[in-house]
N, C-alpha and C positions, 0 to 999 in steps of 0.2 A: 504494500500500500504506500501513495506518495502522498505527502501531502505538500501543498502551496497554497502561499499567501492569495490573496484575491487580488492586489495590486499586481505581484508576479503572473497572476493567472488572467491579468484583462489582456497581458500584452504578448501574452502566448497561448491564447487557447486553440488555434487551430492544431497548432503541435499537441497538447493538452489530449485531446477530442480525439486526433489518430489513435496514441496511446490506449485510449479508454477502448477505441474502437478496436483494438489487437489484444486487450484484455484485461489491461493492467488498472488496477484498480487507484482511479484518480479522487482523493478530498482536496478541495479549495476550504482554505479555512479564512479566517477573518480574526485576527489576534492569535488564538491559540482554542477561537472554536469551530467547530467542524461546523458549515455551513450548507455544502452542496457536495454530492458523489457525483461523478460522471462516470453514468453507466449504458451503454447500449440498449437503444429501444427494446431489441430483441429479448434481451436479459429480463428486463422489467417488465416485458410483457408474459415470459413463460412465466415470471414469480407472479404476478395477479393470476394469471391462469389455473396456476397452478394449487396458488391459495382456495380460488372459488372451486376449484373440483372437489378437494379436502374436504372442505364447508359443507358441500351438495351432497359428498359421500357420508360424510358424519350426520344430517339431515334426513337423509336416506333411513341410515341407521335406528335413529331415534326416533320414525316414524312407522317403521318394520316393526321394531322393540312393541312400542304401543298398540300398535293392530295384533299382534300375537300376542299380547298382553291383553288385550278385549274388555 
C-alpha cells in the first residue's frame, strides 16, 4: 500500500491512477489521514456484487428457516 499527500497526488494523478489501474493499492491522504483509495471500477464493482449476493443468500436462508419452521 502507498500512501500520498493530496498536494503530491493533485500533480500526479495520472501516474497515480495507472498504478491503481495495474493493482497496487493507492491512499491519498490529507495530513496523516486517509482520505481516498484509488481502486479500479472493476474491483469495486465485484465487492458490491459480491456483498449483495451474500445478503440475498443469507435472506434466502432466513426465509427457508421460517417456512420450514411454519
Amino acid at each position: 500500500m502507498v500512501q500520498v499527500d493530496l498536494k503530491e497526488a493533485s500533480g500526479n494523478l495520472p501516474q497515480l491512477i495507472a498504478r491503481a489501474v495495474s493493482g497496487e493499492d493507492i491512499i491519498i491522504v490529507q495530513g496523516s489521514k486517509p482520505i481516498i483509495r484509488l481502486v479500479p471500477i472493476g474491483e469495486v464493482e465485484q465487492q458490491v456484487l459480491s456483498e449483495a449476493e451474500e445478503t440475498d443468500n443469507t435472506l434466502m436462508e432466513e426465509m427457508l428457516s421460517a417456512f420450514e419452521e411454519g
